[in-house]
FIMIKOL-604930 format. One record per residue (C-alpha): residue in one letter; x, y, z; residue number from 1. Coordinates in steps of 0.05 Angstrom, whole numbers. Layout:
<sites>
{site "a"; {X; Y; Z}; NUM}
...
</sites>
This chain:
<sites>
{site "x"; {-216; 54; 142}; 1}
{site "x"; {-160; 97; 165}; 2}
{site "x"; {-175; 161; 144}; 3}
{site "x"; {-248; 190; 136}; 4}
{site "x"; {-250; 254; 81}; 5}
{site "x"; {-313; 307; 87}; 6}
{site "x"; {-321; 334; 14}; 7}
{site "x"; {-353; 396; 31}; 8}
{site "x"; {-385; 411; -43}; 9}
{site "x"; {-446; 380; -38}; 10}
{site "x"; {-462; 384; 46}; 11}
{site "x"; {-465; 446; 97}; 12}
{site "x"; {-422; 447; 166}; 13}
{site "x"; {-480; 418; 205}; 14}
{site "x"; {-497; 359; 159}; 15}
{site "x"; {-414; 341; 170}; 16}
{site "x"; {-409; 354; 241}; 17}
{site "x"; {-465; 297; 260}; 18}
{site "x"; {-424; 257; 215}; 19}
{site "x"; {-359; 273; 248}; 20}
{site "x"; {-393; 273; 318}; 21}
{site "x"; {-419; 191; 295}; 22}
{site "x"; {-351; 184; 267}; 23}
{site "x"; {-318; 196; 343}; 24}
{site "x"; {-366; 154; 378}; 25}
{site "x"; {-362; 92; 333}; 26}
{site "x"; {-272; 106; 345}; 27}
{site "x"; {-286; 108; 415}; 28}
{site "x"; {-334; 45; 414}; 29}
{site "x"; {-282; 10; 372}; 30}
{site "x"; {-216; 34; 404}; 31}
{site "x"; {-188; 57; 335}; 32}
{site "x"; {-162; 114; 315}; 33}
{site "x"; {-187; 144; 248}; 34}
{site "x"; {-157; 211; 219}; 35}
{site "x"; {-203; 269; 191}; 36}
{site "x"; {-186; 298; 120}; 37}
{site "x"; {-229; 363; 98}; 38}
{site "x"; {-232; 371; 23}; 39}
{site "x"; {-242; 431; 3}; 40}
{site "x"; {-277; 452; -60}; 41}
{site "x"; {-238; 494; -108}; 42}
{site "x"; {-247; 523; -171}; 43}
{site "x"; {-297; 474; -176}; 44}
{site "x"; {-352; 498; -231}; 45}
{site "x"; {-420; 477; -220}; 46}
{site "x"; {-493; 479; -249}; 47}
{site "x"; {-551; 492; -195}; 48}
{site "x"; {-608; 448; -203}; 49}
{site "x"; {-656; 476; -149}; 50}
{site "x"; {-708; 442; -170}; 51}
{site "x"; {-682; 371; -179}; 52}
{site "x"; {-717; 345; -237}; 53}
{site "x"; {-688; 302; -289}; 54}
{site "x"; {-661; 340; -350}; 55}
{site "x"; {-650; 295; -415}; 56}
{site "x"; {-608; 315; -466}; 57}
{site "x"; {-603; 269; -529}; 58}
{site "x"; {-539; 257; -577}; 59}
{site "x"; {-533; 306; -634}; 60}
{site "x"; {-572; 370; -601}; 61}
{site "x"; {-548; 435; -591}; 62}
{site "x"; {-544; 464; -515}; 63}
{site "x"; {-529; 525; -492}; 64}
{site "x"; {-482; 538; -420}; 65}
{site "x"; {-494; 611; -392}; 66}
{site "x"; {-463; 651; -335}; 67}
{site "x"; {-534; 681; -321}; 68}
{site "x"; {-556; 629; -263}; 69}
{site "x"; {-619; 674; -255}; 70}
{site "x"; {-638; 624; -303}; 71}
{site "x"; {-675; 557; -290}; 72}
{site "x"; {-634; 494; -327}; 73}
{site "x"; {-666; 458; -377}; 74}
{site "x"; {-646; 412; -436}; 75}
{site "x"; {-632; 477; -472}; 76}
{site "x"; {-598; 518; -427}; 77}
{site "x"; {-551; 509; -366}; 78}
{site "x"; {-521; 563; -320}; 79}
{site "x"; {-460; 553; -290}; 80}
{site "x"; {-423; 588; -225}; 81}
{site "x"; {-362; 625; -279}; 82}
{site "x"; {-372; 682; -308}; 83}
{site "x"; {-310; 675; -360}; 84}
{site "x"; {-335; 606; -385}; 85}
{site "x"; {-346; 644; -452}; 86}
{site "x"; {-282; 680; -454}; 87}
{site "x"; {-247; 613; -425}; 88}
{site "x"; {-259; 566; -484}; 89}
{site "x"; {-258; 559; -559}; 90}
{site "x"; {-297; 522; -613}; 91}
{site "x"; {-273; 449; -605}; 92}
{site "x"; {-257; 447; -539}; 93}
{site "x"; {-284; 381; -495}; 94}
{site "x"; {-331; 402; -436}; 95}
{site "x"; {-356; 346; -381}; 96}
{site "x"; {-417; 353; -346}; 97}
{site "x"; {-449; 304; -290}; 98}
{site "x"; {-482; 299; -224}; 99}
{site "x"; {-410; 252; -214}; 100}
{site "x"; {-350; 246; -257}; 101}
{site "x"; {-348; 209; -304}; 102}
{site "x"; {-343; 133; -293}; 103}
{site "x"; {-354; 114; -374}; 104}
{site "x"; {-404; 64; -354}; 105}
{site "x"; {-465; 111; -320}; 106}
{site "x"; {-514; 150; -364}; 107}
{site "x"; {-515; 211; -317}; 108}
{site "x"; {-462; 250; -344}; 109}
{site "x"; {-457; 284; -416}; 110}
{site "x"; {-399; 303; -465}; 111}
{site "x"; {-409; 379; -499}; 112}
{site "x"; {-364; 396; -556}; 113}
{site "x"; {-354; 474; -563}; 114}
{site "x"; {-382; 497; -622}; 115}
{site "x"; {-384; 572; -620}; 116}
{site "x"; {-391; 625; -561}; 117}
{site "x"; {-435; 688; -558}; 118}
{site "x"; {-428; 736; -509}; 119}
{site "x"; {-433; 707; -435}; 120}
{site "x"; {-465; 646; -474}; 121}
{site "x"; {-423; 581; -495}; 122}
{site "x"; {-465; 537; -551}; 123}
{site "x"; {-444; 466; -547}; 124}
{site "x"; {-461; 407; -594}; 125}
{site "x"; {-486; 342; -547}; 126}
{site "x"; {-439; 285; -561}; 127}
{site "x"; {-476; 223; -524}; 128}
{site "x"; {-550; 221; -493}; 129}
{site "x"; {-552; 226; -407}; 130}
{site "x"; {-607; 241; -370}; 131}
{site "x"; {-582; 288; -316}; 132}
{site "x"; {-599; 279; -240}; 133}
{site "x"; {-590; 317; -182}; 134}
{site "x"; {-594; 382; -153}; 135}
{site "x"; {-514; 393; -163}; 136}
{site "x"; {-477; 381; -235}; 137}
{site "x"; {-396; 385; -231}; 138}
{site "x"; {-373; 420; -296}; 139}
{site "x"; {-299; 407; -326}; 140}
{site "x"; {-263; 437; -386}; 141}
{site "x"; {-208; 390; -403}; 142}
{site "x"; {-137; 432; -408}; 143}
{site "x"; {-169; 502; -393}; 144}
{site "x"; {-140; 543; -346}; 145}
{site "x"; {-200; 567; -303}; 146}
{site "x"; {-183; 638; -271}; 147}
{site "x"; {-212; 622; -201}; 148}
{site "x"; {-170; 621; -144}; 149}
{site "x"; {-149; 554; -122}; 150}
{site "x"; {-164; 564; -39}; 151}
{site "x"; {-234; 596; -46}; 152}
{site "x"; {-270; 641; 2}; 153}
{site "x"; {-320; 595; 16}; 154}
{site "x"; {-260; 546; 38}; 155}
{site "x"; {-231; 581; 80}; 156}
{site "x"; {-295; 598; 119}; 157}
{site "x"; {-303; 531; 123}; 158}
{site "x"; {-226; 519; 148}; 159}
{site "x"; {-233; 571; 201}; 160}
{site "x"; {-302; 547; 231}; 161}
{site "x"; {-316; 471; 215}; 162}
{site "x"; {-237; 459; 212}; 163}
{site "x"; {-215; 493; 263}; 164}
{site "x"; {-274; 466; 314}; 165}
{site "x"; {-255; 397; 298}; 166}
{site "x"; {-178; 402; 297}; 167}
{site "x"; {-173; 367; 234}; 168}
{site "x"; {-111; 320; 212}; 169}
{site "x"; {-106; 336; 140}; 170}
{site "x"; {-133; 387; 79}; 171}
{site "x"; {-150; 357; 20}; 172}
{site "x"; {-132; 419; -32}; 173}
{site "x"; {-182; 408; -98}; 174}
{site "x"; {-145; 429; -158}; 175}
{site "x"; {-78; 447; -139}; 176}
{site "x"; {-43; 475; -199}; 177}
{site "x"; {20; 506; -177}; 178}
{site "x"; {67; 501; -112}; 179}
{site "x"; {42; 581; -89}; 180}
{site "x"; {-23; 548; -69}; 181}
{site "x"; {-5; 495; -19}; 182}
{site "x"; {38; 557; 4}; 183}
{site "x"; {-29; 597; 15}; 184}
{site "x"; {-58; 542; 44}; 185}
{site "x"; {-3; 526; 96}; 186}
{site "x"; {2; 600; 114}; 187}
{site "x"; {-70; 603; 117}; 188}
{site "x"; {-81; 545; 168}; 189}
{site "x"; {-24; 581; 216}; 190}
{site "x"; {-67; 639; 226}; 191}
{site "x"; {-124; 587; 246}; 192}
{site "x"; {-74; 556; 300}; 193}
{site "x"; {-81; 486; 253}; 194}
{site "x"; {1; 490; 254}; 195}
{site "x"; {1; 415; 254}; 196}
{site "x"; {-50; 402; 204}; 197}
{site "x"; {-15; 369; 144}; 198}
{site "x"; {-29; 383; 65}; 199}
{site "x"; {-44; 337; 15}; 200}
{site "x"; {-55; 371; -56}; 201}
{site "x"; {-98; 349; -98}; 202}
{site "x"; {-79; 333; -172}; 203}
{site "x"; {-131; 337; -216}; 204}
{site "x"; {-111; 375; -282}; 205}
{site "x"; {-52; 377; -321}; 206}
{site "x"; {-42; 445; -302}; 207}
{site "x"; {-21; 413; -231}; 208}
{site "x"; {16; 358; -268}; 209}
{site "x"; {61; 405; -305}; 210}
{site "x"; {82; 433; -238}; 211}
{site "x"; {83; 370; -203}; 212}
{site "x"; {154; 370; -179}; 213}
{site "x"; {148; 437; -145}; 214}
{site "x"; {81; 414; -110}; 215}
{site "x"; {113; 358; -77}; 216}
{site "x"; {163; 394; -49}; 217}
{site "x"; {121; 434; -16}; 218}
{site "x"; {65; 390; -4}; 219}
{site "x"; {59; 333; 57}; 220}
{site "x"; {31; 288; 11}; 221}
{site "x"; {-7; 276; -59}; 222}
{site "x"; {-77; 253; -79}; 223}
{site "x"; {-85; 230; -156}; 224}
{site "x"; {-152; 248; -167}; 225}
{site "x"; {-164; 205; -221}; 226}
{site "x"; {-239; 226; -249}; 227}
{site "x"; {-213; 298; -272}; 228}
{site "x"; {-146; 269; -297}; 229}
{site "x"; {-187; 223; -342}; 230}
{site "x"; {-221; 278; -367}; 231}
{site "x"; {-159; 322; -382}; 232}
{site "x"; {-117; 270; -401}; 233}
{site "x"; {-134; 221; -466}; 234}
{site "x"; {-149; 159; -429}; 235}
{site "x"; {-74; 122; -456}; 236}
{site "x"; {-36; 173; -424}; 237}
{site "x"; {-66; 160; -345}; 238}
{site "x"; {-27; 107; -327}; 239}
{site "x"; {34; 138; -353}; 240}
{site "x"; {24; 204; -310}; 241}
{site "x"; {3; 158; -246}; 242}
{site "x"; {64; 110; -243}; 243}
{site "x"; {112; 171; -249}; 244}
{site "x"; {69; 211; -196}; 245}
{site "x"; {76; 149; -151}; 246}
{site "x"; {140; 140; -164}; 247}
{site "x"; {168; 210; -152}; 248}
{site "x"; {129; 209; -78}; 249}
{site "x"; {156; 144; -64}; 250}
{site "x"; {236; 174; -83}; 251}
{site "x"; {225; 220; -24}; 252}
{site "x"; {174; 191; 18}; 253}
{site "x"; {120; 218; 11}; 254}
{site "x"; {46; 180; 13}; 255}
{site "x"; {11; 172; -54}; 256}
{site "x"; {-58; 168; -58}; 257}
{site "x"; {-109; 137; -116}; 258}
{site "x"; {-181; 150; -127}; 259}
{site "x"; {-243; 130; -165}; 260}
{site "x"; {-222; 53; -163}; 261}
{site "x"; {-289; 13; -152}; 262}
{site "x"; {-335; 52; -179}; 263}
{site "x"; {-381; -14; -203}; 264}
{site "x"; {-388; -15; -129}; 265}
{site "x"; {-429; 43; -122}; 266}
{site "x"; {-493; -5; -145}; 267}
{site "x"; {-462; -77; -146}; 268}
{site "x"; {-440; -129; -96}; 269}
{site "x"; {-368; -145; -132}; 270}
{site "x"; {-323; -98; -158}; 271}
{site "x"; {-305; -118; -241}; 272}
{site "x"; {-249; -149; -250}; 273}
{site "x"; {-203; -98; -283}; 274}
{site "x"; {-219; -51; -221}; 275}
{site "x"; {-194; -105; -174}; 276}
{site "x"; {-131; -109; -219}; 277}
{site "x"; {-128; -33; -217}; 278}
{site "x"; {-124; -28; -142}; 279}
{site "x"; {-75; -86; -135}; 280}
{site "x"; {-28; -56; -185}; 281}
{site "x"; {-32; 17; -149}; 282}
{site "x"; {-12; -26; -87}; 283}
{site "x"; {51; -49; -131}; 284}
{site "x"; {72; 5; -161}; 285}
{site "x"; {79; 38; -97}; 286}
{site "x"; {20; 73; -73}; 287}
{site "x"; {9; 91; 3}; 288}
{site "x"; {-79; 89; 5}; 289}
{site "x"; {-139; 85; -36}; 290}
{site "x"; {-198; 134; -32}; 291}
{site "x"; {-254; 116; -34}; 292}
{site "x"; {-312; 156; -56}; 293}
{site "x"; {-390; 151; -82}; 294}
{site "x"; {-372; 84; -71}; 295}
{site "x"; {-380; 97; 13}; 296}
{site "x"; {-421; 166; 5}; 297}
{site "x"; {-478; 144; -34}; 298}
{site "x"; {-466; 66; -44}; 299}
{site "x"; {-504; 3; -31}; 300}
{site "x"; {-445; -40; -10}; 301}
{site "x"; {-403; 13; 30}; 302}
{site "x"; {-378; -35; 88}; 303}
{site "x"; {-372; -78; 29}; 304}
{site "x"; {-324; -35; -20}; 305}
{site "x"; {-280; -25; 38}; 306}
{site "x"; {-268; -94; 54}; 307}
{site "x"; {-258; -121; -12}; 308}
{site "x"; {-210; -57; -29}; 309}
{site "x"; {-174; -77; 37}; 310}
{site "x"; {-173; -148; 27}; 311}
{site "x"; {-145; -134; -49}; 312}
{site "x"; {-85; -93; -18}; 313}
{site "x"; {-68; -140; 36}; 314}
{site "x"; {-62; -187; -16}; 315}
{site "x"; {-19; -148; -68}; 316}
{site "x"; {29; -132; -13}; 317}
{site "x"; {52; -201; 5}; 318}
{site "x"; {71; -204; -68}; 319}
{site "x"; {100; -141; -71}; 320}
{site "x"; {170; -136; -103}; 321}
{site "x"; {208; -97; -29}; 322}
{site "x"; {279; -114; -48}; 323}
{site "x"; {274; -78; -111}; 324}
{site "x"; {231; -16; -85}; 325}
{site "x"; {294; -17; -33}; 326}
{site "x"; {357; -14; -79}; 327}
{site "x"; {317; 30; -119}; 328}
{site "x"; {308; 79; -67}; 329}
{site "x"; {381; 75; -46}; 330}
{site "x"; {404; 85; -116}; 331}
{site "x"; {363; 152; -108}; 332}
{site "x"; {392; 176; -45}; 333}
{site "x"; {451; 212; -51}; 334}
{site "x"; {514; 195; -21}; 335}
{site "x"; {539; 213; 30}; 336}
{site "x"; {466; 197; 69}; 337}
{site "x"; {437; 226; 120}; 338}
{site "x"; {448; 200; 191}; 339}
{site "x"; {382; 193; 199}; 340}
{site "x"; {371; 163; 132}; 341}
{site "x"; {427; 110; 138}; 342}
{site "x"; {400; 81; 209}; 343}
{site "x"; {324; 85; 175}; 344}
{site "x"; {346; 39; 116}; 345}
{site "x"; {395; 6; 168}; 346}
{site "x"; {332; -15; 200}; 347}
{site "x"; {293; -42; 143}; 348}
{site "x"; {353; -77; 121}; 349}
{site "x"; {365; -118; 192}; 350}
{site "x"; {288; -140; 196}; 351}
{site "x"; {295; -170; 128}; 352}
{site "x"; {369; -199; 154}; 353}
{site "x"; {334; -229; 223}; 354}
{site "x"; {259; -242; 195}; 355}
{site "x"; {235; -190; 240}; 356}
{site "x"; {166; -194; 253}; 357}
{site "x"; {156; -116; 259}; 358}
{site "x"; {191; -54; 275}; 359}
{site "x"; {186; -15; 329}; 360}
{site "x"; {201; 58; 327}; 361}
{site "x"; {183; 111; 389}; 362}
{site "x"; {175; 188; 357}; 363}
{site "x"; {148; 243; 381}; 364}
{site "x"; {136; 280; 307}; 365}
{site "x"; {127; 227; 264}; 366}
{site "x"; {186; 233; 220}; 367}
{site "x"; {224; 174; 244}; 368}
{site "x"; {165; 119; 228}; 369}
{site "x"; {157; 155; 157}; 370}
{site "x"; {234; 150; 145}; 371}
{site "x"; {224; 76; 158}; 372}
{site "x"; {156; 69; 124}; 373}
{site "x"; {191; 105; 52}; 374}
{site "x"; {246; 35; 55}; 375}
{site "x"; {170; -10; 51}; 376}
{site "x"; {190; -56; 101}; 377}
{site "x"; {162; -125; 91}; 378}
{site "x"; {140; -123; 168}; 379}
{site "x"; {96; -76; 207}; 380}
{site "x"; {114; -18; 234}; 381}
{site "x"; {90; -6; 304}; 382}
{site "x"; {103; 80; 311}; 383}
{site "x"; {101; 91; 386}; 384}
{site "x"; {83; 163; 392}; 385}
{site "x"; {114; 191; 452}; 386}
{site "x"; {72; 255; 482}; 387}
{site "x"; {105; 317; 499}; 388}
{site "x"; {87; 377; 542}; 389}
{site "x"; {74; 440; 501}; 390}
{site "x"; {53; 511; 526}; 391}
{site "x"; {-2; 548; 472}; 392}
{site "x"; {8; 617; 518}; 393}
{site "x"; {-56; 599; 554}; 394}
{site "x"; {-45; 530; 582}; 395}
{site "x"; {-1; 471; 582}; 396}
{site "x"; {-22; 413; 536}; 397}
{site "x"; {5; 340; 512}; 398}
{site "x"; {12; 327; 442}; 399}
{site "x"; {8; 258; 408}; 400}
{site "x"; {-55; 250; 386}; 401}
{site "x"; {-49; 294; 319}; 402}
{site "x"; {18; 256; 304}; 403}
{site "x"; {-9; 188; 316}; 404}
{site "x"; {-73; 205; 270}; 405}
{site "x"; {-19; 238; 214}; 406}
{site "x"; {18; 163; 209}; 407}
{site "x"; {-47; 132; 185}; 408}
{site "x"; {-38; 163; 124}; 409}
{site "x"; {23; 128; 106}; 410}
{site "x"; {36; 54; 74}; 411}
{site "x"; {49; -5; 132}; 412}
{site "x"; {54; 45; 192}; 413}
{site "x"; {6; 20; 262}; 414}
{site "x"; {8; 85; 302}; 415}
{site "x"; {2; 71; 382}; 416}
{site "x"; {-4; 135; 422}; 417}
{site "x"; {27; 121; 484}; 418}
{site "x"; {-14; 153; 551}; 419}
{site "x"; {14; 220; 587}; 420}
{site "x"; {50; 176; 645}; 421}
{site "x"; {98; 150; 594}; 422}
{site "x"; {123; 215; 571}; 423}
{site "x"; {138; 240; 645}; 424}
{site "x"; {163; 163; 671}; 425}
{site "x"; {237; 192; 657}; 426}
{site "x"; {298; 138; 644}; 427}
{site "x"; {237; 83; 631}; 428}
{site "x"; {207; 116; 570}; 429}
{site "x"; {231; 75; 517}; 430}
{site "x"; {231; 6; 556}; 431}
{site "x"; {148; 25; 583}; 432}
{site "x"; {141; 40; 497}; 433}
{site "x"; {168; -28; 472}; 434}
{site "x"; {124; -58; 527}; 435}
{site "x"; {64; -20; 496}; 436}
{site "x"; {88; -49; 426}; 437}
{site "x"; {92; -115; 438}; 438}
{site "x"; {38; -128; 484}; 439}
{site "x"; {0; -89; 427}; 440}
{site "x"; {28; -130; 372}; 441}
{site "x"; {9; -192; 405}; 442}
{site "x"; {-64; -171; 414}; 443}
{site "x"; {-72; -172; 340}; 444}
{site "x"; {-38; -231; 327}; 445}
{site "x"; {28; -193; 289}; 446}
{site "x"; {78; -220; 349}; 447}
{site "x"; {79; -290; 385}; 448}
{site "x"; {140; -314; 423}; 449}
{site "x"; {207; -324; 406}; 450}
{site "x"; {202; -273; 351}; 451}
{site "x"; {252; -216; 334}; 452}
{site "x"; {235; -143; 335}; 453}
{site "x"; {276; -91; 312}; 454}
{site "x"; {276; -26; 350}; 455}
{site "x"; {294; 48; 328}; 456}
{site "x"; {309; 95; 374}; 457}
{site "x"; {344; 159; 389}; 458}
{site "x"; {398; 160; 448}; 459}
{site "x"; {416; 231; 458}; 460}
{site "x"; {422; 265; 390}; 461}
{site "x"; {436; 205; 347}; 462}
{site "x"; {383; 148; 329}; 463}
{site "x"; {406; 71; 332}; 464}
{site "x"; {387; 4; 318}; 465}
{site "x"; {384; -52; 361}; 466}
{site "x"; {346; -126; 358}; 467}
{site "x"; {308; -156; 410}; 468}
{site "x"; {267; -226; 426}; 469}
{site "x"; {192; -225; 440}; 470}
{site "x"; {185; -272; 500}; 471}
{site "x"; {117; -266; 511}; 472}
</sites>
């Protein structure tokens, strides 16, 4: 794994803080670096099931969903946390309702057709027979607009005291629906001193899809949350909106993630076959990670979903199509390029010329190994991330470590955070870096001798190019 994600709507701050504190100790024990995502919850709608017992509900009867949660659920009644469900929704609208969404092969979640509302009540005809488990249900109307605001109180509590403690990486933002909030959101996490914590918004309706184009532009990156679009979306049209969400982060470079890929997983051994098709053809239309979900937080095989995901995308990307993802992206780019654009794709362009077997970049942001990682090299990239001395007003600090955790969320990029002595070693910065690379890339059995590396680099204000031997 690269990046581990804390849903925070079904656990408290301490239950995720022993997780995070194991999480450290098993990076440290392993000498990896793994980045922290915090997802926050949204306009997320929910039942209460206090009590935990089994609720069945059988095809064809007739169930009512209340605002009053004073009330105890039952197979005729359900309260749920929104008190405009009733003014929100219309006879024949489509309303989901599940302990998880919905897979289409579990019997734990339940289709309601809207047949009438009354009042703060909403009286809704049972389309299939579930038996309801669980002490949370998740509650979706497909294509409603639900008046809630998208960065909850409740989230931000969490931002500013579990978030802020841990100094995480990234924000997962649940149901982003317009650009304004990933605005909020970034403005928000500046007055928590997260500056450097990067944004990836969540698209889960097609409320956020109709504003997609705005959200990207604003956003660090994208996460196609896949079990709400296939309930707001008729299941023909998913594919359509995923390849063109890919797609459009690919055209500017930035990473694309998929969810709710194995989720056979959750209780078998193997994944089915058209989920390992699923996740090789995300890795070939263009997509940067896959997220994982009940299939690691309440699965049998957990260790096991991850290495058959991995082992699916290593496999798709030796066969994936580079040259054509490359003129594509040039065809994009308008002329005249970038300086900074030109060397990036000049790079990409001389390891496929040479057989490079990686590329070596040195960056102190991050920006130059994702301007080389949006070309999809064929080869590694090895992003040596240079430290630099910062002053917070109290004290003087390195950075690195947040920019080297960033790069694992994008597609080929090995982040290697180079100690403090290199960042004050003067004219031998870049020479001690490529040094770090390559003994690095040899460890792991990506460099032997007598192979060509290409390095990027900046010299003064301008970045360049140049190709060097590995001679072990």
């Amino acid at each position: 794994m690269s990046v581990a994600r804390f849903d925070f709507s079904g656990f408290d701050g301490d239950y995720h803080q022993e997780t995070i504190d194991n999480l450290r100790t098993a990076a440290k024990n392993a000498k990896k670096l793994c980045a922290v995502m915090l997802d926050t919850i949204g306009p997320e709608l929910q039942v209460s099931n206090e009590t935990g017992k089994l609720i069945e509900l059988k095809a064809d009867d007739h169930v009512t969903i209340t605002s009053d949660t004073t009330i105890q659920p039952s197979a005729d009644i359900l309260p749920v946390s929104y008190a405009d469900l009733a003014r929100t929704v219309k006879k024949g609208d489509t309303i989901f309702l599940g302990q998880y969404l919905f897979t289409g092969s579990e019997t734990t979640s339940v289709w309601l057709e809207v047949l009438e509302t009354k009042n703060q009540d909403v009286i809704c005809l049972v389309k299939n027979s579930a038996t309801l488990s669980g002490f949370i249900f998740t509650m979706h109307v497909s294509q409603v607009h639900v008046n809630l605001p998208t960065l909850t109180d409740y989230d931000k509590q969490v931002i500013s005291s579990w978030g802020s403690r841990n100094n995480i990486d990234f924000v997962s933002l649940s149901y982003t629906r317009h650009v304004e909030d990933v605005q909020e959101l970034r403005a928000f996490l500046k007055t928590q001193n997260l500056n450097e914590t990067r944004i990836f918004a969540k698209i889960e309706t097609v409320e956020g899809l109709k504003h997609f184009d705005e959200i990207l532009r604003e956003a660090d990156g994208v996460i196609l949350s896949r079990g709400n679009l296939g309930i707001d979306l008729p299941p023909e049209k998913v594919f359509l909106f995923q390849k063109s969400a890919v797609y459009k982060c690919n055209m500017v470079g930035k990473p694309a993630i998929i969810t709710r890929v194995v989720d056979s997983m959750t209780g078998n051994l193997r994944p089915t076959r058209a989920e390992a098709t699923d996740v090789a053809n995300a890795v070939l239309d263009g997509t940067d990670g896959i997220l994982l979900g009940a299939e690691t937080l309440h699965g049998l095989y957990p260790v096991e979903a991850i290495k058959i995901v991995g082992g699916i995308c290593a496999e798709a990307e030796r066969v994936y199509n580079q040259l054509f993802h490359f003129k594509t992206i040039l065809k994009y780019m308008k002329e005249p390029m970038s300086h900074a654009e030109s060397v990036a794709s000049s790079a990409v362009r001389a390891a496929l010329t040479v057989k490079a077997a990686i590329i070596v970049v040195f960056t102190s942001s991050g920006g130059a190994a994702r301007l080389i990682a949006k070309y999809r090299p064929t080869v590694p990239v090895f992003a040596v991330v240079i430290p630099r001395l910062k002053t917070n007003s109290l004290k003087w600090i390195f950075t690195g470590s947040s920019q080297a955790r960033h790069l694992l969320g994008v597609r080929g990029v090995y982040p290697i955070l180079a100690g403090p002595i290199v960042a004050t070693s003067g004219g031998s910065t870049e020479e001690t870096s490529l040094k770090l690379a390559l003994e690095y890339g040899e460890s792991v059995g990506l460099l032997k001798p007598n192979d060509q590396v290409v390095v990027f680099q900046k010299i003064g204000d301008s970045s360049v190019v140049k190709i060097v031997e590995f001679e072990g």
